[in-house]
C-alpha positions in Angstrom: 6.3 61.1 -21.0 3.4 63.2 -19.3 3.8 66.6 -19.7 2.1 69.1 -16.6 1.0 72.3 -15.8 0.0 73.3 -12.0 -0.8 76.6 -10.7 1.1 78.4 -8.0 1.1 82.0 -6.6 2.7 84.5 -8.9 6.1 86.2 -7.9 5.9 89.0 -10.2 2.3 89.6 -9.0 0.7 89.7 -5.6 0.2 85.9 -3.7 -3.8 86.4 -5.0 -2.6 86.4 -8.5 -2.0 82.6 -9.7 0.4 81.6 -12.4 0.2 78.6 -14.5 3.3 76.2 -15.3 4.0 74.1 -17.8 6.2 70.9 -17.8 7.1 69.9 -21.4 9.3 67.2 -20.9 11.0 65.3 -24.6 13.6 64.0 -26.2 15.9 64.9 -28.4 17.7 63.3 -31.1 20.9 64.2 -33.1 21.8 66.8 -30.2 25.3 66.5 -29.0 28.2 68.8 -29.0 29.7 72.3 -27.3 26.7 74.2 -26.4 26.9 78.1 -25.1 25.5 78.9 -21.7 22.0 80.0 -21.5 21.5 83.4 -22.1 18.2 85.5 -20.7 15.1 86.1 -21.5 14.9 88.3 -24.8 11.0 89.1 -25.1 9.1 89.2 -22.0 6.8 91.0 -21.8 7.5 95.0 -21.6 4.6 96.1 -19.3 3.3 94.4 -16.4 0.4 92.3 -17.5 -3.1 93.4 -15.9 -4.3 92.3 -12.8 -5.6 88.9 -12.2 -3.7 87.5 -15.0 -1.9 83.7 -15.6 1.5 84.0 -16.6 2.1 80.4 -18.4 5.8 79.0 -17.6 7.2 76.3 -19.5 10.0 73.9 -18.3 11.8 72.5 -21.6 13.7 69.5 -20.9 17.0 68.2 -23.9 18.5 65.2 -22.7 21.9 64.9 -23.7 22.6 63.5 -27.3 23.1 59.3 -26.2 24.0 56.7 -29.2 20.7 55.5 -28.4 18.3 58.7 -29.2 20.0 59.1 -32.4 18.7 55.1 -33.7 15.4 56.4 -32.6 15.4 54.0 -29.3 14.2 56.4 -27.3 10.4 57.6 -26.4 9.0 59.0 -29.3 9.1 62.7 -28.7 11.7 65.1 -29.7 13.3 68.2 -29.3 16.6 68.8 -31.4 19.8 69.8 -29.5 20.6 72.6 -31.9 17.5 74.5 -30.2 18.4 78.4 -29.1 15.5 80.1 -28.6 12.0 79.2 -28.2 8.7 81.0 -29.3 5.5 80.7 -27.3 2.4 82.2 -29.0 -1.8 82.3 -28.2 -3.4 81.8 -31.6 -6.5 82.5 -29.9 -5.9 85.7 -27.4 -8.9 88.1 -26.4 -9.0 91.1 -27.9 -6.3 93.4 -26.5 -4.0 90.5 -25.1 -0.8 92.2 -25.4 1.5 90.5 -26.0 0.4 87.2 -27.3 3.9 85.9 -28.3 7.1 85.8 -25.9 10.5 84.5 -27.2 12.9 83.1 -24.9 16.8 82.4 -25.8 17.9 78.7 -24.0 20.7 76.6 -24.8 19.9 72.7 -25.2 22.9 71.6 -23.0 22.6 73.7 -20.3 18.5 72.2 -20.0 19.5 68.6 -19.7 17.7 68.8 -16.1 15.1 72.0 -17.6 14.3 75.3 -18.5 11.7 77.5 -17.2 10.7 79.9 -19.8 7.7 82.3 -19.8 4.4 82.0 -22.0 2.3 85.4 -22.9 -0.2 85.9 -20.0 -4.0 85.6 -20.1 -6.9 86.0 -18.5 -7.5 82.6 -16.5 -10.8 80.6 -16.9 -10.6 80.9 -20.8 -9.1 78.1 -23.1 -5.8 79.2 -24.1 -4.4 77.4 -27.7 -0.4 77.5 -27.5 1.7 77.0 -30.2 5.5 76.1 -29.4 8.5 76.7 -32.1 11.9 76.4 -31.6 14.6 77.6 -33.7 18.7 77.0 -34.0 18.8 81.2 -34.1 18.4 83.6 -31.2 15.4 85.2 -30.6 13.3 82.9 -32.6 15.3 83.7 -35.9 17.1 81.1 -38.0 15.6 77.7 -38.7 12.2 76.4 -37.1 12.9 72.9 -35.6 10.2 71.3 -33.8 6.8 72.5 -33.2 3.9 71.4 -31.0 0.3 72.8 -29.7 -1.3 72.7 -26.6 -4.7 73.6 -25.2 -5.8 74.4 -21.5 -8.0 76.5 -19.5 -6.4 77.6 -16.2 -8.0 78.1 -13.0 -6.7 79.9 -10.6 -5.5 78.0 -7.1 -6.1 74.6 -8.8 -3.5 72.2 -10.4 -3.8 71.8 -14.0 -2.9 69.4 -15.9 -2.2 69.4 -19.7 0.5 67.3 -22.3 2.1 68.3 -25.6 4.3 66.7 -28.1 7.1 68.7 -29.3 7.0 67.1 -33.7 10.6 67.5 -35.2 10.1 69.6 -38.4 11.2 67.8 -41.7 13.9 69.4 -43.7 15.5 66.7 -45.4 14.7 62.9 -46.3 17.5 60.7 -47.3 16.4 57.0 -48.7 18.7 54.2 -48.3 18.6 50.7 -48.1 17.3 49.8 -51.9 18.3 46.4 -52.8 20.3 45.9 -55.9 20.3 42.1 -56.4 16.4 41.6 -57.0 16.4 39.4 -60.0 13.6 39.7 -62.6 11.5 36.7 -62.6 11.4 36.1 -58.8 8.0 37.3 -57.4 7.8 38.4 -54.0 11.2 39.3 -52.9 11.0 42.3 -50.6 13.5 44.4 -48.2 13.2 47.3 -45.6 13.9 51.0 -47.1 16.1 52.8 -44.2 14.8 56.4 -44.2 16.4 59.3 -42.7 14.2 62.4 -41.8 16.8 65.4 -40.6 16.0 68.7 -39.1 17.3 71.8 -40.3 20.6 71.4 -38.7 21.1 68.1 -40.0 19.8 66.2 -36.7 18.0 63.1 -37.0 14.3 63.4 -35.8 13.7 60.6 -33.6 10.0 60.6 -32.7 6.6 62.3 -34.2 7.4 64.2 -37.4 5.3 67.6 -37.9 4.3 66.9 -41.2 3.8 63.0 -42.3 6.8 61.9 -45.0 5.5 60.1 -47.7 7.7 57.8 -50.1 6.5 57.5 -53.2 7.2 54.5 -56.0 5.4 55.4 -59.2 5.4 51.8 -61.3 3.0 51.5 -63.5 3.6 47.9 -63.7 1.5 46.3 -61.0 3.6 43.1 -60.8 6.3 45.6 -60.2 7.8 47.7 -57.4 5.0 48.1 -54.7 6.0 49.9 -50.6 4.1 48.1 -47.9 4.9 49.2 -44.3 3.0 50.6 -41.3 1.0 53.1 -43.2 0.6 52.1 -47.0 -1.2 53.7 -49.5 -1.5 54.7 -53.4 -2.5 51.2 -54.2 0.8 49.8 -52.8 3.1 52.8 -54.9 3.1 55.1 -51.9 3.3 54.9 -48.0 3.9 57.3 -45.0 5.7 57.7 -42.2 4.4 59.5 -39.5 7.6 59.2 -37.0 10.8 57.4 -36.7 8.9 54.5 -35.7 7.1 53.8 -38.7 8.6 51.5 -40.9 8.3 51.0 -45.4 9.4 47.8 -47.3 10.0 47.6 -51.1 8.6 44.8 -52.7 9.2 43.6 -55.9 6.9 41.3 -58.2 9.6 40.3 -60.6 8.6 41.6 -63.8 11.9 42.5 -66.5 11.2 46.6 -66.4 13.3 49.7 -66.4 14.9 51.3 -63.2 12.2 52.6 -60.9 13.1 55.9 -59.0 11.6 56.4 -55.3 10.7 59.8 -53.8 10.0 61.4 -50.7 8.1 64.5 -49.8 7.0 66.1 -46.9 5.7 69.7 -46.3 8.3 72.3 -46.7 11.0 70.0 -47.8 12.1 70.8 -51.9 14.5 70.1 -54.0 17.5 67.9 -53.8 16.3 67.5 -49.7 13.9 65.5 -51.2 15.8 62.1 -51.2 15.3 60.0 -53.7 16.7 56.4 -54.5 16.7 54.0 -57.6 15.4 50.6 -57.9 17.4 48.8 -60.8 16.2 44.8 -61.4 18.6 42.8 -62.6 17.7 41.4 -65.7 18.1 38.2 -67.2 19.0 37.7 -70.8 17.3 37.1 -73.4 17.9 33.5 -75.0 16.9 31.7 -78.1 14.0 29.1 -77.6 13.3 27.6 -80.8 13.5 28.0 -84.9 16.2 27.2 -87.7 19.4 27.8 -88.3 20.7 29.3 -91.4 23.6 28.5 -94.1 24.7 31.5 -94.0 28.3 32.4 -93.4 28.7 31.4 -88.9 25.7 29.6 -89.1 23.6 31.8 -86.7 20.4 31.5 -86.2 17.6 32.2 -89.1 15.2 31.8 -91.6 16.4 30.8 -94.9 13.9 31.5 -98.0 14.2 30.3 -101.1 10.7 30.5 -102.8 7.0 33.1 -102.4 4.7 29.9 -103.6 2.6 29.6 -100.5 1.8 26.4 -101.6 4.2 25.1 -98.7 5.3 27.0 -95.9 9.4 24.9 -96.6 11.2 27.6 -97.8 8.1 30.7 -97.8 8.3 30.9 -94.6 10.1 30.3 -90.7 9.7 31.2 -87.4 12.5 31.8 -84.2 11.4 32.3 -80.7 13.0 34.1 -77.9 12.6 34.1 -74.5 13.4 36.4 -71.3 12.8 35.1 -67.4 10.7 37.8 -65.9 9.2 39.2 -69.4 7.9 36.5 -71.9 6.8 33.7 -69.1 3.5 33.8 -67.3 2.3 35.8 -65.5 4.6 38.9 -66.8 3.5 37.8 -70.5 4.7 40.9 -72.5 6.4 40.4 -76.2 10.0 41.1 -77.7 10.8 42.8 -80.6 13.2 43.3 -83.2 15.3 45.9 -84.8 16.5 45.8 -88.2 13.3 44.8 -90.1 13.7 47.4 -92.8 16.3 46.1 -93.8 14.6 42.5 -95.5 11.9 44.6 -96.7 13.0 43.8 -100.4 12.5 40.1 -100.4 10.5 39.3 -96.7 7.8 40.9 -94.2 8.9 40.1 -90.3 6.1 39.7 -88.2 5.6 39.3 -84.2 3.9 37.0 -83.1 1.2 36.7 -79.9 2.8 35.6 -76.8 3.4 31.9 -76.0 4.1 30.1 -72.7 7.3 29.3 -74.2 8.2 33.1 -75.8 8.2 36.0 -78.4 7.7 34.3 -81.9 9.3 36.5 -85.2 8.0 34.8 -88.1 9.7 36.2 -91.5 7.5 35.3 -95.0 9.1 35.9 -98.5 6.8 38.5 -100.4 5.4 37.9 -103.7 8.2 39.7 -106.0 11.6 39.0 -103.9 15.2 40.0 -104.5 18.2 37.9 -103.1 19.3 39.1 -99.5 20.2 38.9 -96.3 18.9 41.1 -93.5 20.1 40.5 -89.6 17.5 41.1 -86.9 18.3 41.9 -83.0 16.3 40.7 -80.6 15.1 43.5 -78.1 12.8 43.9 -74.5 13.3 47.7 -75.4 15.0 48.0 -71.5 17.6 50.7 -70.7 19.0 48.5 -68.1 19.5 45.4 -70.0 23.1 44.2 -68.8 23.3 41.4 -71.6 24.3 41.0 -75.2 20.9 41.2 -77.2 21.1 38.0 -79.6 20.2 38.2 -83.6 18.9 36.5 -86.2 19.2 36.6 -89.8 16.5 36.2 -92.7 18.1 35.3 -96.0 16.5 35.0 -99.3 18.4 33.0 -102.2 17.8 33.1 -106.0 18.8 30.8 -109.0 19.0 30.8 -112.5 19.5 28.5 -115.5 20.9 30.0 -118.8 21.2 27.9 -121.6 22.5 28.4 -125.9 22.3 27.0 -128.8 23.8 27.0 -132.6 22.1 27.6 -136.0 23.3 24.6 -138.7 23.6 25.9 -142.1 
């Protein structure tokens, strides 16, 4: 839309005295509802401006609330149907420009078609910087909800032309959309994030947001959670979103980690308005590859030791592997581990192997002075989100003795 200002004689002044108007023309999103009639004017100005003055006027238009503006279909400006009052400000007046901020009270269903309201005057032939707030309260109190600048120089008895955006301000973010059946192991597996930005009154902003809304996915695993979209940054952990239009993916390498939590953050937004979301893998379990079994009582799986004469490794030492899609394969590559080691310290050491292509070796070697034993290992990828039974192992150490006697003849 194409926003104007023309001049045109001045009907509070004499016909030499020109007057500058200003046609902002948006709109809104998440409007809707009974609306009040407009009521007047609140701060005009209280003394006639001096002569040769240029009154600014500003037609504000809110198109009705339609099922359309609120999925962001419409053109990408916005001004939010709760607006009741409207401040108008020069952040650059002469010195003496009284007053350099008028408020006006309007109703957003009464200016489906527009509303004039009144700008602080100035001298013409200047460049005047406007800055345009509108809030849900009366008399520019309550909430500020969209916000926009413009610039012109007026000159009297000539049209002018100028445009301004009206930028819904941010007050809450809501995140939706995260996928919860990415499986670990699967690279490149990626869905659209549905975000949510809200005015103050709860209103979607459809359009150009007045401060860009960043979502944020700190994984330190770069063969983790990454965000691409329209404006992607951080290395692939962040990306913004400058309107409703702008769009952010979550993509997901595949590696077995814990749940990742997106955030969002925009200026002025805190706290719980902040959305925030949680990315949760789902994990696949971790299986048995490769080793002995033991004799011991269920025959699970295990090293059985019988002797510390390194001489041959039958019975000094054994090795079980273990393996998890998405943690011990290529190119994720990261080790198990296992809990429970103290417990064969009196007879074997359990070491941990380097990674293989085919898993997590745990060899277990008797030490040079055992005792009989039995010690039972779980098997671990040290994940709060592991949905699976962790497997074990056991390391067993067996002794023997021969005792013999004899009799004295007399």
């Amino acid at each position: 839309m194409i926003d104007r200002m023309t001049t045109r004689p001045s009907a509070i002044r004499s016909a030499a005295i020109a007057a500058a108007v200003l046609a902002l023309s948006a709109c809104g999103g998440g409007g809707g509802g009974a609306v009040s009639a407009p009521a007047a004017p609140t701060s005009a100005p209280t003394t006639a401006p001096q002569a040769g003055y240029v009154t600014p006027q500003f037609t504000i238009v809110i198109p009705a609330q339609t099922p359309a503006s609120v999925r962001g279909r419409r053109a990408p400006q916005f001004i939010s149907g709760a607006t009741a009052s409207i401040t108008i400000t020069i952040t650059n007046p002469p010195a003496g420009l009284t007053p350099t901020s008028v408020t006006t009270n309007i109703s957003a269903g009464s200016c489906n078609s527009g509303c004039t309201v009144s700008g602080p005057p100035s001298p013409p032939g200047q460049l005047d910087n406007y800055t345009l707030v509108t809030y849900d309260g009366s008399n520019g109190t309550g909430n500020a909800l969209d916000t926009g600048t413009v610039s012109l120089t007026p000159v009297a008895g000539q049209a002018n032309s100028a445009s301004v955006t009206l930028k819904g301000i941010p007050a809450t973010i809501v995140i939706s959309g995260v996928p919860n059946n990415f499986a670990a192991g699967t690279a490149g597996q990626s869905a659209a994030l549905t975000v949510v930005v809200t005015d103050a009154d709860g209103r979607p902003i459809t359009g150009t947001y007045a401060s860009p809304v960043t979502i944020n996915a700190p994984d330190p695993n770069s063969l983790g959670v990454t965000l691409t979209g329209t404006n992607p940054g951080c290395a692939g952990h962040c990306a913004t979103l400058n309107g409703s239009a702008d769009s952010v993916s979550l993509l997901y390498g595949g590696v077995a980690e814990n749940p990742i939590t997106l955030t969002s953050a925009a200026t002025g937004v805190t706290g719980a308005n902040a959305g925030s979301a949680v990315f949760t893998p789902v994990l696949q379990p971790i299986v048995w590859f490769s080793g002995p079994t033991s004799v011991s009582a269920g025959s699970p799986k295990g090293v059985d030791l019988f002797t510390n004469d390194n001489t041959s490794p039958i019975g000094y030492t054994g090795t079980e592997v273990y393996a998890e899609n998405g943690f011990t394969n290529p190119p994720y590559s990261m080790a198990l581990s296992v809990t429970g080691a103290a417990g064969c310290a009196t007879f074997a050491t359990v070491t941990t192997g380097a990674d293989t292509a085919n898993g997590t070796p745990f060899t277990a070697t008797s030490i040079a002075s055992p005792v009989a034993g039995i010690c039972t290992l779980t098997v671990t990828d040290n994940l709060t989100d592991q949905p699976n039974a962790l497997p074990t192992f056991v390391v067993t150490y067996t002794t023997s003795s021969l005792g013999a006697n004899g009799k004295h003849r007399r």
